[in-house]
SETOR-83808 format. One record per residue (C-alpha): y, x, z. Coordinates in steps of 0.02 Angstrom, whole numbers, plus 50000, padded with zeros to 5 digits. Example, Ala and Ser with C-alpha at 12.3 -4.5 7.8 and 13.67 -1.06 7.14 Angstrom:
BEGIN
@y:49775&x:50615&z:50390
@y:49947&x:50684&z:50357
***
This chain:
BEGIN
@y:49365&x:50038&z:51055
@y:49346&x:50042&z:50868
@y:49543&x:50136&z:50845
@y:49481&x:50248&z:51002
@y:49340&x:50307&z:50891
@y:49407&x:50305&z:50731
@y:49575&x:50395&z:50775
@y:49461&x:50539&z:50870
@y:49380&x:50536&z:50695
@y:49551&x:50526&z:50594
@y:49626&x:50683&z:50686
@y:49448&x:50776&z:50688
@y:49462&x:50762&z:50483
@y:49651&x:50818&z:50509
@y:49601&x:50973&z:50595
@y:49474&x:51030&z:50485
@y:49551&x:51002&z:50320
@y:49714&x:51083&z:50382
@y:49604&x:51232&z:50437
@y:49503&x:51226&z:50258
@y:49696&x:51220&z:50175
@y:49732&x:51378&z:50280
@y:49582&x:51472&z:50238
@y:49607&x:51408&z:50050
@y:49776&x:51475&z:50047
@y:49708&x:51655&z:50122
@y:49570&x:51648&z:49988
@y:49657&x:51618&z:49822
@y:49664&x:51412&z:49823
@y:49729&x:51447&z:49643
@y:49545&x:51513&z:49571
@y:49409&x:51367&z:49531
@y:49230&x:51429&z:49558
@y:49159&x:51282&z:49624
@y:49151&x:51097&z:49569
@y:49061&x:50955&z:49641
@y:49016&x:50824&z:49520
@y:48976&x:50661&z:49608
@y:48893&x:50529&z:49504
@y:48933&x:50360&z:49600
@y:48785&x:50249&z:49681
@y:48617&x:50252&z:49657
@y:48448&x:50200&z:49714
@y:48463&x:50044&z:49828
@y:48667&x:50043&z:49779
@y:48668&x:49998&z:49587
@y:48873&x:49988&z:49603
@y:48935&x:49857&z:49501
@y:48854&x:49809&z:49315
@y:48891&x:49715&z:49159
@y:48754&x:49603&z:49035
@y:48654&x:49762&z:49009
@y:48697&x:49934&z:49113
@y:48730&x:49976&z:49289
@y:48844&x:50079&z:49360
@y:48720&x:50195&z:49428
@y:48661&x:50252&z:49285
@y:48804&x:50261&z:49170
@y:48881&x:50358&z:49310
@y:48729&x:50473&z:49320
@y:48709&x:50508&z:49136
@y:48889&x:50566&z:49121
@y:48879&x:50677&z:49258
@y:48716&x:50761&z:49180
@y:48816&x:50762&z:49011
@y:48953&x:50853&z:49101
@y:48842&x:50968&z:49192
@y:48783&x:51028&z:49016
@y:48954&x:51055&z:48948
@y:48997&x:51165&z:49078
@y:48862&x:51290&z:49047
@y:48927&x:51288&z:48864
@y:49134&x:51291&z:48894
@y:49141&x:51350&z:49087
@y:48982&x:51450&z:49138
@y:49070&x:51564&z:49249
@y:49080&x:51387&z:49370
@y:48958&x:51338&z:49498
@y:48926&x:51163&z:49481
@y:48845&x:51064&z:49606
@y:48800&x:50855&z:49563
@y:48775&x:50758&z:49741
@y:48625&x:50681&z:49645
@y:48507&x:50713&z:49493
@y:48401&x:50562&z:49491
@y:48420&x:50375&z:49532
@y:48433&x:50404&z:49737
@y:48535&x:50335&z:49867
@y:48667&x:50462&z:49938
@y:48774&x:50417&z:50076
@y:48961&x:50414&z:50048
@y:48978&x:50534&z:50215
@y:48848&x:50660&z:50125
@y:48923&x:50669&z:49951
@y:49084&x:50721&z:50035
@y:48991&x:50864&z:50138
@y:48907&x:50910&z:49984
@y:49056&x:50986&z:49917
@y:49133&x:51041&z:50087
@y:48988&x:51148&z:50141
@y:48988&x:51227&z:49960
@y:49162&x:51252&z:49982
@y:49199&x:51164&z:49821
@y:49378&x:51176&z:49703
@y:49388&x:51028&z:49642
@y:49284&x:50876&z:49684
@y:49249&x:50763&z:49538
@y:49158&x:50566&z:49568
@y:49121&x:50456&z:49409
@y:49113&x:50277&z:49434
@y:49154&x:50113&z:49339
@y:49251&x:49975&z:49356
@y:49246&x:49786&z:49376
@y:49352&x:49631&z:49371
@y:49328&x:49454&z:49458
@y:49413&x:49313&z:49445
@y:49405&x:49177&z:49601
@y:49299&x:49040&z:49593
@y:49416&x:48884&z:49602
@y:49393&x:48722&z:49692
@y:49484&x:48573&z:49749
@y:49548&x:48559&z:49918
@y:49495&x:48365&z:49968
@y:49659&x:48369&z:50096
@y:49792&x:48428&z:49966
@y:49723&x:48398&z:49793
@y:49788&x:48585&z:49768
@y:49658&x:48711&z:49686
@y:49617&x:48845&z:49790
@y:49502&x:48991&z:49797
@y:49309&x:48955&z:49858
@y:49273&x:49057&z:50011
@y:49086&x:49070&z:50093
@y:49034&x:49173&z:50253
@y:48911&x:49319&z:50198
@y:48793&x:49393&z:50307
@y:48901&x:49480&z:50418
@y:49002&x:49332&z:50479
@y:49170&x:49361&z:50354
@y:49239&x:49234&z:50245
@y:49247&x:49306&z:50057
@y:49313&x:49238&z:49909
@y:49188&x:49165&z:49774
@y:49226&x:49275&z:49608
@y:49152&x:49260&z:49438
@y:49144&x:49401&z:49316
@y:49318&x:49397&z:49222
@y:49273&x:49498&z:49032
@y:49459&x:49522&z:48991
@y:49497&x:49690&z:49088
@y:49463&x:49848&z:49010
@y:49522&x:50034&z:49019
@y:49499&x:50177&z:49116
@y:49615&x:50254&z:49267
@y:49590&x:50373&z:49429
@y:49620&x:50380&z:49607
@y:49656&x:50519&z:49714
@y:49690&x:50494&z:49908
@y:49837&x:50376&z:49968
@y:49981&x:50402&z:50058
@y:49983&x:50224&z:50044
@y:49869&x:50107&z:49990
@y:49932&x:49988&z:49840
@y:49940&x:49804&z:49817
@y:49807&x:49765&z:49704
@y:49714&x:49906&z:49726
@y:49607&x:49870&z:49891
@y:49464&x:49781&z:49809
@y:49418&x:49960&z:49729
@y:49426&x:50033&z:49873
@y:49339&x:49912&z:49959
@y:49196&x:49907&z:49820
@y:49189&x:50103&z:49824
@y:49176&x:50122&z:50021
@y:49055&x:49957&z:50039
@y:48878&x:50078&z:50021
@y:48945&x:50142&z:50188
@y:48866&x:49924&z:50236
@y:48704&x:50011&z:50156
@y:48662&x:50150&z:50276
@y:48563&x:50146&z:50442
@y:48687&x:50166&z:50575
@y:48840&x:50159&z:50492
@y:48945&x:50096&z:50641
@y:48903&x:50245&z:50752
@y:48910&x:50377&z:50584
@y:49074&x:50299&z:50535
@y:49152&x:50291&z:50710
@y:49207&x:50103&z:50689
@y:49241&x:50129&z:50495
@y:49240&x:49925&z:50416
@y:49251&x:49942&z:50233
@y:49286&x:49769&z:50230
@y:49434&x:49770&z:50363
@y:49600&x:49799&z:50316
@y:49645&x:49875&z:50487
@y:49542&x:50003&z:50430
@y:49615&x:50068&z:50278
@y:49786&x:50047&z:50374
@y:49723&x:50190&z:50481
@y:49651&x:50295&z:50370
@y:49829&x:50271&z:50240
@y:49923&x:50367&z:50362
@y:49824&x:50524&z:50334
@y:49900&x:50629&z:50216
@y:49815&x:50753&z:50116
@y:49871&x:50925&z:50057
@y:49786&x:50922&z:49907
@y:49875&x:50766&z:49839
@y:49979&x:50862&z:49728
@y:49843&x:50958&z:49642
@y:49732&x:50807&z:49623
@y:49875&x:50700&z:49543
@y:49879&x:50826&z:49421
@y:49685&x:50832&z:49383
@y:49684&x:50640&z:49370
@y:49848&x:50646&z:49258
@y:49761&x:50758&z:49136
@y:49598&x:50643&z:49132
@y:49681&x:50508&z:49093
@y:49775&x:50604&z:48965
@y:49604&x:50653&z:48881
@y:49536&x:50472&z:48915
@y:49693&x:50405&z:48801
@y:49696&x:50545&z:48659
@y:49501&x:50583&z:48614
@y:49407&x:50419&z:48694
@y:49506&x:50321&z:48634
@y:49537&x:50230&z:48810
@y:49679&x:50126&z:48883
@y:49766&x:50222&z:49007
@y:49783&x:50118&z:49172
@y:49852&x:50268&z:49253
@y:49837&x:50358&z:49395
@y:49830&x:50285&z:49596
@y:49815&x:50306&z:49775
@y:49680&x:50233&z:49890
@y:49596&x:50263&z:50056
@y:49444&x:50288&z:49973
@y:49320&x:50381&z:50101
@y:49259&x:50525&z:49973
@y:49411&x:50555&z:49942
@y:49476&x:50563&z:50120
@y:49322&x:50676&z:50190
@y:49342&x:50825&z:50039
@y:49430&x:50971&z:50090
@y:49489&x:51013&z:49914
@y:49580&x:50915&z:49757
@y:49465&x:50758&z:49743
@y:49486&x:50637&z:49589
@y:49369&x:50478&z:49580
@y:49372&x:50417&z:49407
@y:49334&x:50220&z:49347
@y:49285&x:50280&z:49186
@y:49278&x:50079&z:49113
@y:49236&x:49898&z:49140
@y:49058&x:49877&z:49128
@y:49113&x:49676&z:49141
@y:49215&x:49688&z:48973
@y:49066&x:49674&z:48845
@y:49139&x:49794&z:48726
@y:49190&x:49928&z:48863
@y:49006&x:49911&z:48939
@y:48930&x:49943&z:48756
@y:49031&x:50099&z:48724
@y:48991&x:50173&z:48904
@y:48819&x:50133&z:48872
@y:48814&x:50241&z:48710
@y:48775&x:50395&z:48687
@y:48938&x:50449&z:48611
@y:49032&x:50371&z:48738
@y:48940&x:50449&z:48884
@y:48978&x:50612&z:48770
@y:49149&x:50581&z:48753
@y:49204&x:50531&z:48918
@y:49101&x:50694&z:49014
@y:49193&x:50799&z:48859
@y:49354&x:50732&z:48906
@y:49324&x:50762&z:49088
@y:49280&x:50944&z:49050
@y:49416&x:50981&z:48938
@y:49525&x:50902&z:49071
@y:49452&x:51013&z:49205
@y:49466&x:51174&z:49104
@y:49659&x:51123&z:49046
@y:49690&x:51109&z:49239
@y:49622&x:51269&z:49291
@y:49711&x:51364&z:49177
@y:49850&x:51301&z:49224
@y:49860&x:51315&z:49418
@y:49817&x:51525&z:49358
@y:49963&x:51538&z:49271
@y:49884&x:51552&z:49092
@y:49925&x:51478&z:48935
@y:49763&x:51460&z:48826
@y:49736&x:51371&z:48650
@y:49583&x:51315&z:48646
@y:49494&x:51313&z:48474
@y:49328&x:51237&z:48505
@y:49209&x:51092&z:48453
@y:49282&x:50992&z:48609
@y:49451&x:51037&z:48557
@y:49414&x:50953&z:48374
@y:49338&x:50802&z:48435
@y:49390&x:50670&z:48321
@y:49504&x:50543&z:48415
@y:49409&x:50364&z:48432
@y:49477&x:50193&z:48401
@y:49467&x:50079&z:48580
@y:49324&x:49960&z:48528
@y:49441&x:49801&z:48603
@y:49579&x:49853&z:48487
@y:49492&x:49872&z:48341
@y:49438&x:49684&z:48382
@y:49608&x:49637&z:48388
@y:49590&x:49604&z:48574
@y:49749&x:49690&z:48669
@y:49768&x:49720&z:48843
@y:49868&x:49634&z:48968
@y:49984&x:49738&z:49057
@y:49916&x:49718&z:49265
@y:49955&x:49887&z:49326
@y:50164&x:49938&z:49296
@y:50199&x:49892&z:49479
@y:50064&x:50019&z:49569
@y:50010&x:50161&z:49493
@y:50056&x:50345&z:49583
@y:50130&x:50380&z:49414
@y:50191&x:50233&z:49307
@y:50182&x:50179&z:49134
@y:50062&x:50342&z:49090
@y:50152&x:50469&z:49164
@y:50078&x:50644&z:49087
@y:50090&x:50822&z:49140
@y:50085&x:50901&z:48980
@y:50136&x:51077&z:48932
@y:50287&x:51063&z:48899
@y:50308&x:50981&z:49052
@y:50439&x:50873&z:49029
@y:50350&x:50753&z:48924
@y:50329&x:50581&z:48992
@y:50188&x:50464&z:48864
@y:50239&x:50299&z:48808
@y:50142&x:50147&z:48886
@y:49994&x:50127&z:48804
@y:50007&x:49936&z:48863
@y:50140&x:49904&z:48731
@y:50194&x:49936&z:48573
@y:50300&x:50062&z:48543
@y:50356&x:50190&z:48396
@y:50365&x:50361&z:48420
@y:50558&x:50376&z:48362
@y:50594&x:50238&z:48504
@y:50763&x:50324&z:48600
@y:50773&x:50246&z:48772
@y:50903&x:50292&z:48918
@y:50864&x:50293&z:49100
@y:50943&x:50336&z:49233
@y:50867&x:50483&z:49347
@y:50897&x:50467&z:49535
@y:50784&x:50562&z:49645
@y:50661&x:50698&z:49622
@y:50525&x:50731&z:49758
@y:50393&x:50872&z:49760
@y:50233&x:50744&z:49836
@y:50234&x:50564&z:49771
@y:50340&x:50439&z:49874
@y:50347&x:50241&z:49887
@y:50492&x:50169&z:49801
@y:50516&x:49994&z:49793
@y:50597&x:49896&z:49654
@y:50721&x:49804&z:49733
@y:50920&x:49801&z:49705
@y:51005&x:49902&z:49596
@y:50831&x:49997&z:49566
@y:50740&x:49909&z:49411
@y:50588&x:49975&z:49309
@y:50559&x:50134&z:49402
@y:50485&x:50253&z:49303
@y:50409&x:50444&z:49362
@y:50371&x:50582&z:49260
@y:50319&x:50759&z:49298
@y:50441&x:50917&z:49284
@y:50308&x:51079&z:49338
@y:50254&x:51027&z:49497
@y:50395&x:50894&z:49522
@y:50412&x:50724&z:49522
@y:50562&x:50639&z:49440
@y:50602&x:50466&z:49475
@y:50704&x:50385&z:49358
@y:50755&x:50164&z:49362
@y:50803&x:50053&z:49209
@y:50761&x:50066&z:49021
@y:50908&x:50034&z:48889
@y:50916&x:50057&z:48711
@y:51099&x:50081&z:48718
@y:51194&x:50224&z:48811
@y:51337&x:50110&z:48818
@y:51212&x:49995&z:48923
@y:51135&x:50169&z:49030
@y:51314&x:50208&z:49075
@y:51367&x:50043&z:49151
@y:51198&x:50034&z:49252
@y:51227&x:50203&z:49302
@y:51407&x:50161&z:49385
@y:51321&x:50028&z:49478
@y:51188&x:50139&z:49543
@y:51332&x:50243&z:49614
@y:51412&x:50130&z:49695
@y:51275&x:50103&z:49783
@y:51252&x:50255&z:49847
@y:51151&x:50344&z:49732
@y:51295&x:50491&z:49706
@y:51180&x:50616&z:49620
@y:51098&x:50489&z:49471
@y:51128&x:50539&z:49292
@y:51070&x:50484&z:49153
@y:50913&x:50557&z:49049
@y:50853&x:50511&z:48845
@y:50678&x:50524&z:48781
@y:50600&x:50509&z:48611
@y:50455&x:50419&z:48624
@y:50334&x:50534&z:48728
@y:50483&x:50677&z:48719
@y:50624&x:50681&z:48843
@y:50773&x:50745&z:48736
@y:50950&x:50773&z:48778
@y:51071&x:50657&z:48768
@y:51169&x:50723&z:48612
@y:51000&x:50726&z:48514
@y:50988&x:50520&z:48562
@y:51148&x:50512&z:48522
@y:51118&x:50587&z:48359
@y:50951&x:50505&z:48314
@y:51011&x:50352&z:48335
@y:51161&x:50380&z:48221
@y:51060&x:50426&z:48104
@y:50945&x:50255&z:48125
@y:51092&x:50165&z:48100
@y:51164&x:50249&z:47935
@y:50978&x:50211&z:47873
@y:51016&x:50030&z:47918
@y:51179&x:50024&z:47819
***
């Protein structure tokens, strides 16, 4: 019964956002006049918290913040916030919100939290294991407690696949559905907390996934260059928002309100600031775009002064959790030159750094692509609205070219071989070049 409903539900959605895509198309898709700004939680749903802020109300003043700065940079776009004040909106309703105001990009601001389990001895094999309790609705969870080490921002747009790793966001972010009166019969089946759901709902694929990739991409860009944030990059979830818009969606952890010195910059007044200013300018950077335009802008959002990550500046570095599973790895940008691919901000790394990989497919819609033999530390970056998929890292072309010679012999008959310059992809007489030139320094 509950895949009856829920797959008379799936292909319901399918119908309708097809048909929105069609009229979109008819109606210039390519011209924003609408955005829906959707400030996660609220009222009875306080999202997740840290020592002194919840995520309601971070959330919630950002949103206002942004609302502001679009009356100042974009006034010539409607903007509509799924909720002013601390009230409880259901997940279904935010979504509708921007459907039935036939929105052009739909925007939700949440933020993040890490757990760690709760470890205990198993009496039978001495082993530790994770503790695990039945909650109130009959399911054995695992015990976490709050782990302060993660911090950094990244965004989501709808999967085509849902990522290892990735499910307990998507479970957090869907569990206010548990919240609402009815929820079985207004979800048709829907379990946020069963993985049989989200297997259904990954097999939806949305026509806007392109388009949103490249709103998240330029977040995150803004999030790393004036906020001073650690780019975790960009992924795919079934999250339901997400799933239920009929335009580009992006739903933005904008920090870990469990790392101390994340929560205390979101909670500030220049951080709020500086995260809804980064959102804007990432909004604005992205409509221009899609319409063809090239545009400098020259403005007091422009000239914000780039901030120091408050971690950093501690000495505390971040641990590298995400190079597996994100839609685009390592902190793939689509900047405007659009070839330029940004170094990850997980590691340390010069600009002048020369590296060699190996470039073997190129797709236009994102595409799972396992790291298994011969492909090794796959790597995407964006070409226009292309994505290039490139395997292995090397210092050396002598080391690219060997690598290269095994990848076609394996099949790959159309892989070459591709240089970049730190965030620059170059050709490969300019490597060739620089790095002469690095060694005669040497000498």
């Amino acid at each position: 019964m509950f895949y009856v409903k829920f797959l008379i539900s799936f292909y319901a959605a399918v119908i309708l956002l097809v048909s929105h895509y069609i009229w979109a198309q008819s109606s210039n898709v390519y011209s924003i006049k609408t955005v829906v700004i959707d400030p996660g939680h609220g009222g009875k749903d306080p999202g997740t918290h840290g020592l002194n802020f919840k995520e309601k109300d971070i959330s919630l003043a950002i949103a206002l913040k942004l609302e502001e700065l679009f009356k100042t940079y974009l006034p010539d776009i409607k903007v509509f916030l799924t909720r002013r004040t601390d009230e409880f909106v259901e997940l279904e309703e935010r979504a509708q919100i921007a459907n039935r105001n036939k929105a052009d990009l739909f925007v939700s601001i949440h933020c993040n939290a890490a757990g760690k389990p709760v470890m205990v001895k198993n009496p039978k094999t001495g082993k530790f294991v994770p503790k695990k309790v039945k909650n109130s609705r009959g399911k054995y969870v695992v015990v976490e407690t709050i782990n302060p080490e993660p911090f950094g921002s990244e965004t989501y747009v709808m999967g085509l696949k849902n990522e290892q790793g990735k499910m307990n966001v998507a479970m957090r972010e869907n569990a206010p559905i548990l919240l609402e009166d009815n929820y079985k019969q207004k979800y048709q089946g829907f379990d946020p907390e069963s993985e049989e759901s989200y297997i259904i709902m990954s097999n939806y694929t949305s026509a806007y996934v392109i388009q949103s990739a490249k709103l998240a991409m330029k977040i995150q860009q803004e999030y790393k260059n004036k906020a001073g944030r650690i780019d975790k990059g960009v992924h795919r979830q079934s999250i339901w928002v997400l799933w239920r818009t009929s335009m580009p969606s992006v739903l933005t952890e904008v920090g870990y309100l469990t790392n101390p010195n994340e929560e205390k910059f979101l909670g500030s007044e220049i951080g709020q600031k500086y995260i809804a200013a980064c959102i804007l300018n990432a909004i604005r950077k992205y409509k221009y775009e899609i319409a063809g335009k090239e545009i400098n802008f020259d403005d007091e959002i422009e000239k914000l002064p780039p901030l120091e990550n408050e971690n950093i500046q501690l000495g505390i570095l971040p641990k590298n959790s995400n190079s597996d599973d994100t839609l685009v790895n390592n902190n793939i940008t689509n900047s405007t030159n659009n070839t330029n691919i940004s170094k990850d901000s997980t590691q340390k790394k010069t600009n002048n750094e020369i590296i060699f990989r190996v470039q073997f497919k190129i797709s236009d819609k994102p595409i799972d692509i396992k790291e298994e033999e011969p492909l090794e530390k796959i790597w995407y970056y964006m070409s226009g609205s292309l994505i290039k998929y490139t395997t292995g890292s090397f210092t050396r072309l002598e080391d690219a070219v060997l690598y290269l010679r095994k990848l076609k012999e394996n099949g790959y008959k159309d892989a070459f071989i591709v240089a970049f310059k730190g965030d620059e992809r170059i050709s490969i007489e300019e490597a060739k070049k620089l790095l002469s030139e690095i060694e005669e320094k040497k000498k």
